[in-house]
TIKE-721997 format. One record per residue: y, z, x of N, C-alpha, C in turn; residue in three letters; residue number from 1. Coordinates in Angstrom, 3 decimals. Atoms other than C-alpha are relative to their C-alpha. Last residue first. Layout:
<nodes>
NODE;npy;npz;npx;capy;capz;capx;cpy;cpz;cpx;bavo;vomi
NODE;Y;Z;X;Y;Z;X;Y;Z;X;ALA;NUM $
...
</nodes>
This chain:
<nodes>
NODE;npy;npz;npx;capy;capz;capx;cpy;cpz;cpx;bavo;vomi
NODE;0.260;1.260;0.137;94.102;103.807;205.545;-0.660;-0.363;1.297;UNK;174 $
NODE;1.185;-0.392;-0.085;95.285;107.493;205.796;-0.870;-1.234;-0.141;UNK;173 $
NODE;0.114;-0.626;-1.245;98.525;107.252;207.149;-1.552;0.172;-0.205;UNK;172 $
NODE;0.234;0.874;-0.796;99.444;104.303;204.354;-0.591;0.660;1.686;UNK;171 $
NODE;-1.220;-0.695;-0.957;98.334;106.983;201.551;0.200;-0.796;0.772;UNK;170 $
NODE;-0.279;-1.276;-0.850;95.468;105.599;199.846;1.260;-0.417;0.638;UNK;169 $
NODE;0.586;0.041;-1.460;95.327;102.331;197.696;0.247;1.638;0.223;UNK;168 $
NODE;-1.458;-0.145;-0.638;95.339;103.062;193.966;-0.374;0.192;1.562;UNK;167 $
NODE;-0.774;-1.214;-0.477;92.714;101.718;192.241;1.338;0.328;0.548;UNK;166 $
NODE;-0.990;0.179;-1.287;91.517;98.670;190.169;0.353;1.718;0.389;UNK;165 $
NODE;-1.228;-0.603;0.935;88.201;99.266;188.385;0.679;-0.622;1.095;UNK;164 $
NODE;-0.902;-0.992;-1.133;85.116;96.962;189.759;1.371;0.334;-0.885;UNK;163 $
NODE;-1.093;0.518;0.584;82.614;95.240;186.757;0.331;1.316;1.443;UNK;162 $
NODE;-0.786;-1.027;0.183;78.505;95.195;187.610;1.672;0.069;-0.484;UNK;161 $
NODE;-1.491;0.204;0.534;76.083;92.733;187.806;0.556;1.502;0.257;UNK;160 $
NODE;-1.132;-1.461;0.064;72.672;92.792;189.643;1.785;-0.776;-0.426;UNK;159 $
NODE;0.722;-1.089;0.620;69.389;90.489;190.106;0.999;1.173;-0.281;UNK;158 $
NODE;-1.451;-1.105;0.060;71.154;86.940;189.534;-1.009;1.108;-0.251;UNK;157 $
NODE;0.313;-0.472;1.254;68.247;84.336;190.933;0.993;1.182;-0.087;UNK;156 $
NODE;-0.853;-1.378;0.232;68.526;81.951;193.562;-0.043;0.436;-1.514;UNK;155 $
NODE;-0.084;-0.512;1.460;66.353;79.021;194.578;0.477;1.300;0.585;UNK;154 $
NODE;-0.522;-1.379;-0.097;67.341;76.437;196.856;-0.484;0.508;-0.983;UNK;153 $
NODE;1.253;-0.840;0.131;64.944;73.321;197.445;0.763;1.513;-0.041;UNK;152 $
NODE;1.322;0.906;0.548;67.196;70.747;198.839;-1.056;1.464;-0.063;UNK;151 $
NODE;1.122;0.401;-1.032;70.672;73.166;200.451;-1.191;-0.716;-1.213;UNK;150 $
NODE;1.186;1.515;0.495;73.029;74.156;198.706;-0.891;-0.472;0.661;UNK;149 $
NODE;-0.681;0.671;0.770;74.050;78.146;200.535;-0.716;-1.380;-0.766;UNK;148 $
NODE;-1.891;-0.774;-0.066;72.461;80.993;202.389;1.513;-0.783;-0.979;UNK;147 $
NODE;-0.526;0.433;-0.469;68.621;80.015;201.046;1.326;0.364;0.178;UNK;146 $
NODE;1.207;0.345;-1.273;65.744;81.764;200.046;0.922;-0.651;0.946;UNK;145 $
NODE;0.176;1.230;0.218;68.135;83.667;197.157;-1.087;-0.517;1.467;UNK;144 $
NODE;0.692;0.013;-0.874;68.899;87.034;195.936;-0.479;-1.671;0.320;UNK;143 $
NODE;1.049;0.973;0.161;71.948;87.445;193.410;-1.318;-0.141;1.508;UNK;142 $
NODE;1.107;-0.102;-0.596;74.512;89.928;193.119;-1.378;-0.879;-0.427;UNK;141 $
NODE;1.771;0.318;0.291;77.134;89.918;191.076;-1.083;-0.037;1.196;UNK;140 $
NODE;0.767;0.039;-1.418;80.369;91.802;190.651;-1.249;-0.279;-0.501;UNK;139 $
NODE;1.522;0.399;-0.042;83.189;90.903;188.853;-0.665;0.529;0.541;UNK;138 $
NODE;0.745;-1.155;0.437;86.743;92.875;188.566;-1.515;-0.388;0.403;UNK;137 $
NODE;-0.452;-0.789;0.402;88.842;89.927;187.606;-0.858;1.499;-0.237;UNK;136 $
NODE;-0.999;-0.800;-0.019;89.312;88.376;190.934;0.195;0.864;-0.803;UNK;135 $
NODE;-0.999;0.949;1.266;86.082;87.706;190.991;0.669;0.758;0.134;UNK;134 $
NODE;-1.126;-1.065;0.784;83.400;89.465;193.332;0.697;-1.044;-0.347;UNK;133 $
NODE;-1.144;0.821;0.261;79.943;88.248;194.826;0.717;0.373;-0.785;UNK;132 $
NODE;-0.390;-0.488;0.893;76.901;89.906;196.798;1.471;-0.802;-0.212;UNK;131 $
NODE;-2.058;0.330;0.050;74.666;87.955;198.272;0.483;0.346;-1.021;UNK;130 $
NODE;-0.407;-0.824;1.134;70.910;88.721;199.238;1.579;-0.333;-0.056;UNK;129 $
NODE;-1.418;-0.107;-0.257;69.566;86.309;201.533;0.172;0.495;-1.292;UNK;128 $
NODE;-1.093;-0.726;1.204;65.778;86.554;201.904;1.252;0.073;0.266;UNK;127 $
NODE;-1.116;-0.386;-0.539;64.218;84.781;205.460;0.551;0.260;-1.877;UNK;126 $
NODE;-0.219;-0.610;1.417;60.632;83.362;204.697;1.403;1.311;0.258;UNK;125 $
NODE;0.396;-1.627;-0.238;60.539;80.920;207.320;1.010;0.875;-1.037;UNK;124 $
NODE;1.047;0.174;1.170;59.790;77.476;205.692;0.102;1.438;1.065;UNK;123 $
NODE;-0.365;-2.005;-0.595;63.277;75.535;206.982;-1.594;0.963;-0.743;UNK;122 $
NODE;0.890;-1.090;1.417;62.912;72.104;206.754;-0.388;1.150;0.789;UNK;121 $
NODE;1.474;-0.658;-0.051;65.320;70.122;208.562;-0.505;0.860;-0.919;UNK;120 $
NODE;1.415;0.530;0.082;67.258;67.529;207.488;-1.034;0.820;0.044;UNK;119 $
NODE;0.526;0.945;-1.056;70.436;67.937;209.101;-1.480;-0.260;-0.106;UNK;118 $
NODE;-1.140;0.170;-0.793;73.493;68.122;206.659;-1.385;-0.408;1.489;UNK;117 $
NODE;-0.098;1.504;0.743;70.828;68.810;203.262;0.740;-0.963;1.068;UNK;116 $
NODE;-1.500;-0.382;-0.317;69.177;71.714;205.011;0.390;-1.441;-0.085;UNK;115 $
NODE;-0.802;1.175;-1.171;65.906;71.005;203.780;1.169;0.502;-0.114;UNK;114 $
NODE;-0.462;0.898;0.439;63.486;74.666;201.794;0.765;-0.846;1.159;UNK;113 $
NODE;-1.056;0.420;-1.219;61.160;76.571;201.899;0.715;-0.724;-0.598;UNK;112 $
NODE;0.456;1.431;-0.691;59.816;78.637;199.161;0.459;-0.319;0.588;UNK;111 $
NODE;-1.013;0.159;-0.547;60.110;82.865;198.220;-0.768;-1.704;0.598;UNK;110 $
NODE;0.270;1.393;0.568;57.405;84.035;195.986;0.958;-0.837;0.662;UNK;109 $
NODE;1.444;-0.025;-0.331;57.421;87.764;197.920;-0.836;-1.749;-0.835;UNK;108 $
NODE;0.727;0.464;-1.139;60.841;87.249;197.950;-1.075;0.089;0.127;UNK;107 $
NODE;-0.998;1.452;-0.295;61.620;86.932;194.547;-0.548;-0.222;0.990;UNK;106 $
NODE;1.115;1.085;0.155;58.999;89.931;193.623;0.410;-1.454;0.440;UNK;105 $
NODE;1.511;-0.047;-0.940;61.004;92.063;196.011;-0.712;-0.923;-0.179;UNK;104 $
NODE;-0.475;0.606;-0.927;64.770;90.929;193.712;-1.409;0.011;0.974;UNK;103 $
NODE;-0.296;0.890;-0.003;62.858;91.565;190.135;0.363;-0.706;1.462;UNK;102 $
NODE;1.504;0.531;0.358;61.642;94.863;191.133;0.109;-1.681;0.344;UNK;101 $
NODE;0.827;0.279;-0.916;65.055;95.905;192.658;-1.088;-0.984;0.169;UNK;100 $
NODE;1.953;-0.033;0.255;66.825;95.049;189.620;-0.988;-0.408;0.834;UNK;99 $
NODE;0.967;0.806;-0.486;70.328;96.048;191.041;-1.594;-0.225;-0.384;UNK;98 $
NODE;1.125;-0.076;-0.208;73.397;98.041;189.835;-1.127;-1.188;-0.374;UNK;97 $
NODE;0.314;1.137;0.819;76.921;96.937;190.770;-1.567;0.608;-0.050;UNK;96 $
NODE;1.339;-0.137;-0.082;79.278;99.381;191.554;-0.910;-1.176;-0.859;UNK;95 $
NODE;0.943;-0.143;0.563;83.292;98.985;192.078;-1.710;-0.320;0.529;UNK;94 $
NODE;1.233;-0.561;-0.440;86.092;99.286;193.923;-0.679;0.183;-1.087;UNK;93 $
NODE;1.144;-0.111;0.343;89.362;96.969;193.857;-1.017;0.673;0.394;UNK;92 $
NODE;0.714;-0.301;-0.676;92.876;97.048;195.463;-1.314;0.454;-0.995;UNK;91 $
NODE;1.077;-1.409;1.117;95.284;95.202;193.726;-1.325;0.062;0.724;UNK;90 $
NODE;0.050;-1.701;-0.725;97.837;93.338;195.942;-0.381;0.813;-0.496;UNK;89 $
NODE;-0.569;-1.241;1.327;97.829;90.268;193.696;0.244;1.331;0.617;UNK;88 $
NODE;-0.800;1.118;1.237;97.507;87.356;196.061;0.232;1.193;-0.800;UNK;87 $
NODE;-1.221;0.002;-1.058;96.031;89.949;199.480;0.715;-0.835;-1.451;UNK;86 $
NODE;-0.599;1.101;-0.121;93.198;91.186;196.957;1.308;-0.501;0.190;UNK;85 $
NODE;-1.357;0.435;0.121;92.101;94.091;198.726;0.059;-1.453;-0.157;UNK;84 $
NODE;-0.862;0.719;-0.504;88.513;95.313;198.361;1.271;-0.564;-0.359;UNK;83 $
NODE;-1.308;-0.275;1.029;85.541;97.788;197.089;0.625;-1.392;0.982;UNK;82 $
NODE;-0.585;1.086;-0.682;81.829;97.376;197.199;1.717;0.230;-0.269;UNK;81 $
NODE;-1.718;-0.359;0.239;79.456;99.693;195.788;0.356;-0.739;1.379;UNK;80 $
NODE;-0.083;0.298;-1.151;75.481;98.695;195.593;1.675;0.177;-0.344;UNK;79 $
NODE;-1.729;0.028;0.547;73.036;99.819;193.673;0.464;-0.521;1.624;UNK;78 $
NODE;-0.495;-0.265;1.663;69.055;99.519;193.341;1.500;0.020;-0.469;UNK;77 $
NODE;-0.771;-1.505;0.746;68.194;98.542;196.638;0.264;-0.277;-0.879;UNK;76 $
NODE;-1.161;1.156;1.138;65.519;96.405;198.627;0.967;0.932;-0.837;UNK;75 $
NODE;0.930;-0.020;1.690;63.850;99.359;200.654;1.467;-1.424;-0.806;UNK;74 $
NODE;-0.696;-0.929;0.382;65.053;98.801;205.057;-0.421;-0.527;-1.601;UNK;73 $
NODE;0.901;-1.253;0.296;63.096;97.155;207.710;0.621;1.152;-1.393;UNK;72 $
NODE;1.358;-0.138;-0.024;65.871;95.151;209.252;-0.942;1.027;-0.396;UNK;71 $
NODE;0.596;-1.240;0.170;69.238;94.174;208.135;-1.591;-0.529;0.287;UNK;70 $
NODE;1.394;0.114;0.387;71.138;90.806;208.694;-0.573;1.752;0.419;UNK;69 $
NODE;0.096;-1.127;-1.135;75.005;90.238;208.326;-1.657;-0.071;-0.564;UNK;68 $
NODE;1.470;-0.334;-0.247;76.549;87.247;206.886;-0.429;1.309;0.810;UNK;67 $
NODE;0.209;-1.029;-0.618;80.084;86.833;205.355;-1.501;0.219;0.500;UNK;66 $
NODE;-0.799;0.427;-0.884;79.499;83.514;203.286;0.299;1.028;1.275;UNK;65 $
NODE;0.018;-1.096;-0.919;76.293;83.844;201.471;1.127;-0.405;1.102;UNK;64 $
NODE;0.394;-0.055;-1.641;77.049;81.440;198.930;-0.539;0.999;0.551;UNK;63 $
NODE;1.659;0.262;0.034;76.932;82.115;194.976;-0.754;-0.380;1.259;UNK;62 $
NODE;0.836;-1.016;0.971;80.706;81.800;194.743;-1.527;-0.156;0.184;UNK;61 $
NODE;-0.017;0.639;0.597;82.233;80.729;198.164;-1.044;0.328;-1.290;UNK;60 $
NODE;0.915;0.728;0.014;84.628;81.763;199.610;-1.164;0.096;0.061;UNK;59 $
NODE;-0.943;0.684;1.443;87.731;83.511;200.172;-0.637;-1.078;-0.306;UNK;58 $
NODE;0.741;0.510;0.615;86.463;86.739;202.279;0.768;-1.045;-0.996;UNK;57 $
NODE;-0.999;1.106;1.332;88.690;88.371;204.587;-1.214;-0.886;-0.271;UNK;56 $
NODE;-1.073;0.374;-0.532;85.821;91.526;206.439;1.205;-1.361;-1.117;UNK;55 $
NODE;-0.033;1.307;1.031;82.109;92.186;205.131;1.754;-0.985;0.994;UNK;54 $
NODE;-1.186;0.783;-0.148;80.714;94.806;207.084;0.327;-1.067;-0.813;UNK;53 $
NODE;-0.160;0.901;-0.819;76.997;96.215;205.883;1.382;-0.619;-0.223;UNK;52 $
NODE;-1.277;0.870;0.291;75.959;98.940;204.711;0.207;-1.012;0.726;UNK;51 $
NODE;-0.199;1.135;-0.592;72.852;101.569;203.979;0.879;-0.770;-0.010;UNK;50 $
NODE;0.936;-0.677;-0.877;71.855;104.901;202.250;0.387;-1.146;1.142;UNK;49 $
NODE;-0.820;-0.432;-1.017;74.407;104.761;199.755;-0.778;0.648;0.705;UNK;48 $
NODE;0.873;-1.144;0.213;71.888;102.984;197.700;0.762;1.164;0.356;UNK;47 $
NODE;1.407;-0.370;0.645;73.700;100.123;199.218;-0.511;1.037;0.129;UNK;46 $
NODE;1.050;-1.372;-0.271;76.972;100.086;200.780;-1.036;-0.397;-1.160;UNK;45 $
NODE;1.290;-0.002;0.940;79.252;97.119;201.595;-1.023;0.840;0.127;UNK;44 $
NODE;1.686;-0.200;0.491;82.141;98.221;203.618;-0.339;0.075;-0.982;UNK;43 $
NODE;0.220;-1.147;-1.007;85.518;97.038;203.964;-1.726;-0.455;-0.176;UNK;42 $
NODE;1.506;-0.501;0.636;86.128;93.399;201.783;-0.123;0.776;1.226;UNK;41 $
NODE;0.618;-0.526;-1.508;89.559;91.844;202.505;-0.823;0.943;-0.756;UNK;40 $
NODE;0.832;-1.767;0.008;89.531;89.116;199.686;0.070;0.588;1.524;UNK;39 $
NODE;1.000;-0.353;-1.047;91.087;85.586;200.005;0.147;1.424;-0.072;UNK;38 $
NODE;-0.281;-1.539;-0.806;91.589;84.340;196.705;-0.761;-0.310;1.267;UNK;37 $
NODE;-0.991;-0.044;0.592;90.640;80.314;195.966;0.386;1.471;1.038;UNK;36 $
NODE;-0.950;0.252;-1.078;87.061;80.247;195.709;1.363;0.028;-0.352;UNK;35 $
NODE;-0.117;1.209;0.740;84.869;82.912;193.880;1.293;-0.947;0.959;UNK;34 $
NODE;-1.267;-0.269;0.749;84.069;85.451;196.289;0.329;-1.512;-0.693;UNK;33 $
NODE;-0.558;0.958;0.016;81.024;85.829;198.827;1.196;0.544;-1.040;UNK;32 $
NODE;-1.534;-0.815;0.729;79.713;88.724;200.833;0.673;-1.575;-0.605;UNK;31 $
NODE;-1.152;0.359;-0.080;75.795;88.247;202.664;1.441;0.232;-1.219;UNK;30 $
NODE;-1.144;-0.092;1.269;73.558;89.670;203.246;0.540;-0.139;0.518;UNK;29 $
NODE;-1.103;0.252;-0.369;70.136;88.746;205.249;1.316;0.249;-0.746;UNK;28 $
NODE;-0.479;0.470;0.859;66.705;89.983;205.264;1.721;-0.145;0.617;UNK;27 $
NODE;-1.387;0.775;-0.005;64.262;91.142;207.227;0.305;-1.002;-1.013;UNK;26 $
NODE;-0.129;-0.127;-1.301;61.258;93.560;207.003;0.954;-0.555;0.156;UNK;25 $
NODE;-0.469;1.396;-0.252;62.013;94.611;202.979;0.122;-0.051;1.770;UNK;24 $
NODE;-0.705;0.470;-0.932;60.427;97.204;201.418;0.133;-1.069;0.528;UNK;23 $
NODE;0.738;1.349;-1.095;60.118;97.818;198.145;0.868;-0.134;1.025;UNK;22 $
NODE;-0.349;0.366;-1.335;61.431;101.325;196.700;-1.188;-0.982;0.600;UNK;21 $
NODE;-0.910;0.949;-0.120;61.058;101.769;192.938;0.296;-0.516;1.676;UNK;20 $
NODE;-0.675;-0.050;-0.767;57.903;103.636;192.886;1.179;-1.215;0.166;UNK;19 $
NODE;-0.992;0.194;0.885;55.509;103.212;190.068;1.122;0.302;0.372;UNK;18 $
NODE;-0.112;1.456;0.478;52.828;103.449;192.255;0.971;-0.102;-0.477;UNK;17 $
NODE;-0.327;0.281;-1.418;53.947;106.948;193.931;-0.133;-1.044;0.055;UNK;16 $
NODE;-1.516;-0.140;-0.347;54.395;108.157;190.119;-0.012;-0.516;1.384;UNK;15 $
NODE;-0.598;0.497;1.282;50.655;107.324;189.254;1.830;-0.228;0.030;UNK;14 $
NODE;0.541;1.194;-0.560;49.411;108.879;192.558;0.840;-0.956;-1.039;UNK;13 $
NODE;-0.851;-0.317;-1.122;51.625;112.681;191.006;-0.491;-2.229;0.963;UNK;12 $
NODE;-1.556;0.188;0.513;50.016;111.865;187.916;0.651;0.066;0.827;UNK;11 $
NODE;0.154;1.145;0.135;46.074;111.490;189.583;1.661;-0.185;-0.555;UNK;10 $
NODE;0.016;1.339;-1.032;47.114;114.411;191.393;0.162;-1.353;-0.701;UNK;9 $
NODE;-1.842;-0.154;-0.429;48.529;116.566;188.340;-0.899;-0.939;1.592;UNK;8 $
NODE;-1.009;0.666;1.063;45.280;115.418;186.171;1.080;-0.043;0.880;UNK;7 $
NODE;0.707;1.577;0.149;42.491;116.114;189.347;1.458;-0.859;-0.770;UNK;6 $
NODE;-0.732;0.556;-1.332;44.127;119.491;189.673;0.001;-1.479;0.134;UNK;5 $
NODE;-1.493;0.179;0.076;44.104;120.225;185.873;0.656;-0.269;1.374;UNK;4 $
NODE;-0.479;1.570;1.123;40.400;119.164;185.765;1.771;0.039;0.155;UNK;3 $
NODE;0.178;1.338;-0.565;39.788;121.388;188.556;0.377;-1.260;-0.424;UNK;2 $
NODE;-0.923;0.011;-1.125;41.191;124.571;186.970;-0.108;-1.313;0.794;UNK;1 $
</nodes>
């Protein structure tokens, strides 16, 4: 009886390591879009536990252009995004899932870096997560140390996904 309590603890400890949820004290997301379109982007949801505003987006791929900053909250595994492209009038929503692991260990190796416009060197450890859509459907997600070019950027793609087109809602229910 002891041995089988010992086994289902030490398996139950075993599963609480092997936990997908890293947390994250601050961080920053942001909403970009290849250039060209301008996107209206509602809410950005993660995990669907968490979101953040986005608003007309028409710029710039791999930026953080839309910014919003979260505190205290698990790096996430998905992330649904929908939006109106005003040039085609096709309304987009899709999911992009996320390799948490990959995006935590980023920041936890995270370097400074010069802001190429005034020089300075930036060396607080600030994560920018940015999510990014294409007109045809795209979605990527990348984590980076920096919001855009900058001397010393690194970014890494931790999430893809593809968005369907829909059918807007009703205009009373919009």
């Amino acid at each position: 009886m002891a041995e089988r309590i010992i086994i289902s603890i030490g398996t139950l400890l075993l599963i609480m390591g092997c936990s997908s949820r890293y947390q994250v004290e601050e961080m920053s997301v942001g909403v970009a879009a290849e250039k060209g379109p301008i996107l209206m982007v509602g809410e950005v949801t993660f995990d669907e536990t968490w979101s953040v505003p986005a608003g007309a987006i028409g710029c710039c791929w791999k930026d953080s252009g839309a910014l919003s900053f979260v505190y205290d909250i698990p790096f996430p595994n998905t992330v649904v995004i929908a939006w109106y492209d005003l040039s085609t009038e096709l309304f987009w929503v899709g999911e992009a899932q996320i390799d948490n692991k990959a995006g935590y260990e980023f920041i936890q190796k995270m370097k400074p870096f010069n802001n190429r416009r005034t020089g300075q060197y930036k060396d607080r450890k600030l994560p920018y997560l940015i999510v990014g859509m294409k007109r045809n459907g795209l979605i990527k997600v990348w984590i980076s140390n920096a919001p855009a070019d900058v001397i010393g950027r690194q970014i890494l793609e931790v999430g893809s996904g593809m968005a369907q087109i829909k059918e807007l809602p009703p205009e009373n229910e919009r």
